[in-house]
C-alpha positions in Angstrom: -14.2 8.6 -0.3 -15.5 5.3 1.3 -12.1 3.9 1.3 -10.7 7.1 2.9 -13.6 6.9 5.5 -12.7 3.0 6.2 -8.5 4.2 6.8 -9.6 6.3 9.2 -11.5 4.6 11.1 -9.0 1.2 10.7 -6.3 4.0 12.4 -8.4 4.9 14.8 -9.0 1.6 15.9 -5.5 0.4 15.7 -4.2 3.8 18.3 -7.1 3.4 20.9 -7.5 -0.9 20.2 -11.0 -0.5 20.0 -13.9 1.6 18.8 -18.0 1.7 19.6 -20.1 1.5 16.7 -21.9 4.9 17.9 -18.8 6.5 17.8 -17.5 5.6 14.7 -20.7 6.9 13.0 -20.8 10.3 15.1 -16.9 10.9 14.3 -16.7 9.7 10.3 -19.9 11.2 10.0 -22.0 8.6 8.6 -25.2 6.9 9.9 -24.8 3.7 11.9 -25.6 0.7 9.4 -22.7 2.7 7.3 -20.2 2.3 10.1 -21.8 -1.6 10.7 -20.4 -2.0 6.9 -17.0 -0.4 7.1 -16.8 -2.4 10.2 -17.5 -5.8 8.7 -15.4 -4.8 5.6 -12.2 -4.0 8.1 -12.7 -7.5 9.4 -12.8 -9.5 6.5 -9.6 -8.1 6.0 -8.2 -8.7 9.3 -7.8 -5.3 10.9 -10.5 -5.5 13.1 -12.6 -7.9 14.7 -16.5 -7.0 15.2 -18.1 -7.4 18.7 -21.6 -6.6 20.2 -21.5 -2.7 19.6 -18.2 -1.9 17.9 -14.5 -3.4 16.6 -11.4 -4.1 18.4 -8.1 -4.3 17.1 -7.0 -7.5 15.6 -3.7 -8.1 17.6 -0.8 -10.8 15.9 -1.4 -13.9 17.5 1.2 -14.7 20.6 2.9 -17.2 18.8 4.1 -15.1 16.0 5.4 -12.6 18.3 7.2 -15.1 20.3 8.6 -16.6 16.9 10.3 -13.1 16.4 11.9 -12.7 19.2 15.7 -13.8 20.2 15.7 -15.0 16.5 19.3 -14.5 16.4 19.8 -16.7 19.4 17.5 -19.3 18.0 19.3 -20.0 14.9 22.6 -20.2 16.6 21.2 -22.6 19.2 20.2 -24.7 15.9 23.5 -24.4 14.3 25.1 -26.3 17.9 22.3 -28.8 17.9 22.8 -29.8 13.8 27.0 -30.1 15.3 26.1 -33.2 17.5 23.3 -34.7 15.5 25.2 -37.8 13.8 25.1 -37.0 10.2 
């Protein structure tokens, strides 16, 4: 049941970004130092990163976004630049 309780509220965080600790207790049904738990368990494993009063979402980090994108383009621009490096 706990680890039902902590999916929940790690979806309900990821579709609004955030959540108040307040709420998360009135919602999952549990008492407040409950929610504080799940709260600090969801952030030791990265879904969620604890603030005065609540979570927000743990968003991937710009750079790995920007790693992903064009990688098609990326590569090929590699492959020309390996062409005129002297071997």
């Amino acid at each position: 049941m706990p680890e039902k309780r902590r999916q929940r509220l790690a979806e309900m965080i990821r579709s609004e970004g955030e959540i108040r600790l307040h709420t998360a207790a009135r919602v999952l049904g549990v008492s407040e130092m409950t929610a504080r738990r799940d709260l600090e368990l969801l952030q030791i494993q990265g879904v969620a990163r604890r603030v005065h009063g609540g979570a927000v979402a743990v968003l991937p980090s710009e750079f790995s976004g920007r790693a992903e994108r064009a990688s098609a383009a990326k590569v090929a621009i590699a492959a020309k630049l390996l062409e005129l490096v002297p071997a």
